[in-house]
N, C-alpha and C positions, 0 to 999 in steps of 0.2 A: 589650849582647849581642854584636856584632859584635867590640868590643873581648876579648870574654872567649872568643870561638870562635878570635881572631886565635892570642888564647896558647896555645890546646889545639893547634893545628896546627901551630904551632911545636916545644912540647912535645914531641906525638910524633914529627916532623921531626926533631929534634935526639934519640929516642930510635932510631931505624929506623938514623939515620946512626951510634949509635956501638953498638949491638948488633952482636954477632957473628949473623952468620948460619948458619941450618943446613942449607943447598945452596951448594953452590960459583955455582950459577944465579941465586941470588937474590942472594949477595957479589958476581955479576957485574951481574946488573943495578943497584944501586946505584952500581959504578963508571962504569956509562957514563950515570947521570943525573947523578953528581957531579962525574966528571973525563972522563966521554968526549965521547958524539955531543950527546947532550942537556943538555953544562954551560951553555952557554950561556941556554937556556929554563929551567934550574931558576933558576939568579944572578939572571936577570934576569927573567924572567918570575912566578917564583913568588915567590921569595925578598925579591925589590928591590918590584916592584910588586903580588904579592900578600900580600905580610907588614908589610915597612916602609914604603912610603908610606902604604895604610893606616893605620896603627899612628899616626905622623906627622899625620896628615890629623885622625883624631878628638881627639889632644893639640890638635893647634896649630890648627887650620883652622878654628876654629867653626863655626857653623849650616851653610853650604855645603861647608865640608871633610868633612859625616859623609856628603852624596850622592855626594861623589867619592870618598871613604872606599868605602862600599857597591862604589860602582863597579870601585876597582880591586881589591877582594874576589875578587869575582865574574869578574874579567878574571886572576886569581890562582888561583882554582877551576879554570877551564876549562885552563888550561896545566898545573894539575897534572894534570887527567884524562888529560891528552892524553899526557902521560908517561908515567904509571903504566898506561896500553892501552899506548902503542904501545915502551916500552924493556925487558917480559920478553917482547916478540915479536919482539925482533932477535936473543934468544941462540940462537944455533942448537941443535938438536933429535939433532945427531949431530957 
């Protein structure tokens, strides 16, 4: 199951990044979780440790790789939330 929610969030990930958007506000917030304030915590935080090491972990890691698997899920999850609240609240309003 983990493995199959891994690929739906990828999926949509790779579908949000290459749609065009229909606010110049929402093109902007995409660029500053892709290429701005927040590239850093997507590459590494969602990307690196919520997609592929998982991913990695249930392939390769047997019995104890799918609790650390879970683990860095979840440690994947949380940096996405934190993203997606706090980078359409830096685009300014005026």
């Amino acid at each position: 199951i983990l493995f199959g929610m891994i690929l739906f969030q990828v999926t949509i990930g790779v579908f949000e990044l290459t749609v065009s958007h229909s606010t110049s506000d929402a093109a902007e917030t995409v660029r500053s979780i892709v290429k701005g304030r927040f590239k850093n915590l997507f590459w590494t935080g969602l990307v690196l440790t919520g997609n592929i090491v998982p991913t990695l972990l249930l392939l390769f890691g047997g019995e104890p790789g799918v609790a650390f698997a879970g683990l860095a899920a979840l440690i994947g999850v949380y940096i996405a939330e934190h993203i997606l609240i706090k980078a359409p609240q830096m685009i300014p309003l005026s």
